[in-house]
TIMAR-174230 format. One record per residue (C-alpha): x, y, z; residue number from 1. Coordinates in steps of 0.1 Angstrom, whole numbers, m for minus. Example, Ala and Ser with C-alpha at 12.3 -4.5 7.8 and 13.67 -1.06 7.14 Angstrom:
<nodes>
(node (123 m45 78) 1)
(node (137 m11 71) 2)
</nodes>
This chain:
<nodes>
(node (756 1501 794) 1)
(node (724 1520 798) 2)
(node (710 1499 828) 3)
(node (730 1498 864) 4)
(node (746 1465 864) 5)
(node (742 1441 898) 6)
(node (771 1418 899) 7)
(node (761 1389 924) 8)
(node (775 1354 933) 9)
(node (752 1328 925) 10)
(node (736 1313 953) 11)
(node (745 1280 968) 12)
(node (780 1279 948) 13)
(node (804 1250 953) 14)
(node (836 1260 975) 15)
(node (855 1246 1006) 16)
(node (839 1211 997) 17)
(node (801 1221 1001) 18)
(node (772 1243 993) 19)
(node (778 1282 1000) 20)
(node (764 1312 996) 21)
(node (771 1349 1000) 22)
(node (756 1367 1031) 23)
(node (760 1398 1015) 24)
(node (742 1390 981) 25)
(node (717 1373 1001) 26)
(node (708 1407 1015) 27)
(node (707 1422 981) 28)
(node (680 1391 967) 29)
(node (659 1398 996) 30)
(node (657 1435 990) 31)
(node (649 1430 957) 32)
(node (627 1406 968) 33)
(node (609 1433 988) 34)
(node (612 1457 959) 35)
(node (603 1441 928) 36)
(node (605 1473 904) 37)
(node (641 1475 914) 38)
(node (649 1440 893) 39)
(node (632 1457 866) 40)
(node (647 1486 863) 41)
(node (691 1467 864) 42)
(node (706 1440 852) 43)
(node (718 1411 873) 44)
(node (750 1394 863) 45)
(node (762 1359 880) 46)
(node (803 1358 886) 47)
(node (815 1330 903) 48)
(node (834 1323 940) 49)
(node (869 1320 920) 50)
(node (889 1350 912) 51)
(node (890 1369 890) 52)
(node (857 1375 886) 53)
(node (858 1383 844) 54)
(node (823 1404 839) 55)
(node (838 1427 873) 56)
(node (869 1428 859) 57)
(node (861 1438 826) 58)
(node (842 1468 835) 59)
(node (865 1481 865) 60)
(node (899 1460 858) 61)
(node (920 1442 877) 62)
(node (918 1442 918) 63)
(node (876 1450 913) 64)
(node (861 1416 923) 65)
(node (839 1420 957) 66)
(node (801 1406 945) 67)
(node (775 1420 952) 68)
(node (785 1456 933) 69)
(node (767 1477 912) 70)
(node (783 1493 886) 71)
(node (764 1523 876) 72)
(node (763 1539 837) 73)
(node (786 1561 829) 74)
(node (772 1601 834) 75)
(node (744 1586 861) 76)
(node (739 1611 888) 77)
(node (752 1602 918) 78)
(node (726 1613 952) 79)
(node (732 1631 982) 80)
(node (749 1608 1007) 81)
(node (756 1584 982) 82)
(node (793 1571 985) 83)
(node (806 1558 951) 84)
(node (841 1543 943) 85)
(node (856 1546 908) 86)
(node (877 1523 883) 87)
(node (875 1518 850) 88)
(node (853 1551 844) 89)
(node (827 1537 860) 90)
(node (809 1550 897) 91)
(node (801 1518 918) 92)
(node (792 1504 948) 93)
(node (808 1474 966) 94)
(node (785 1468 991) 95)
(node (753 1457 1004) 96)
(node (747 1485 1029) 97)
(node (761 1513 1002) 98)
(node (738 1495 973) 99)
(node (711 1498 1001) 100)
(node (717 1534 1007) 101)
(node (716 1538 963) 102)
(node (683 1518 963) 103)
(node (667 1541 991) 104)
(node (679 1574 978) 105)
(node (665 1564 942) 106)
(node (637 1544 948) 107)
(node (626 1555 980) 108)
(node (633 1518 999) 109)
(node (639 1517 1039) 110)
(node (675 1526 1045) 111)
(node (695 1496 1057) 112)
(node (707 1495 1092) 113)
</nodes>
């Protein structure tokens, strides 16, 4: 892996009988929205409502399925203030607000409230 990977529900999946989507990877889209170099510079991978989320699960094993979460290279350098979980030998980030915080700290975006 030599890019940070984003692992993101797709937006308006099928569950509970209708159209859904994902508050929390809604956030991430409209950052990146904001911040256009940011899309550049990771890959975005799609994982489904159901569990288990295979691409998630392949890189940080069983019990690792929340979307969004970016899963960073191995031997990346984690920033100041930065707080990174670990599984599979991989640093990540489960979050909106902590893949927020990553985002500001590398790429100099607003800090999310």
């Amino acid at each position: 892996m030599q890019k940070p990977i984003l692992f993101l529900l797709a937006p308006g999946f099928e569950d509970n009988e209708r159209r859904e989507y994902c508050p929390e990877c809604a956030t991430i889209w409209g950052v990146l929205s904001y911040f256009p170099a940011i899309k550049e510079a990771i890959e975005i991978r799609y994982e489904t409502i159901h569990h288990p989320r295979k691409g998630l699960v392949d890189l940080l094993g069983a019990g690792n399925h929340n979307c969004p979460t970016l899963v960073l290279p191995k031997g990346t350098e984690i920033p100041d203030g930065v707080r990174v979980k670990t599984a599979g030998g991989y640093d990540y980030l489960p979050s909106a607000c902590g893949i927020g915080i990553y985002f500001s700290k590398l790429y100099g975006t607003p800090v999310p409230r």
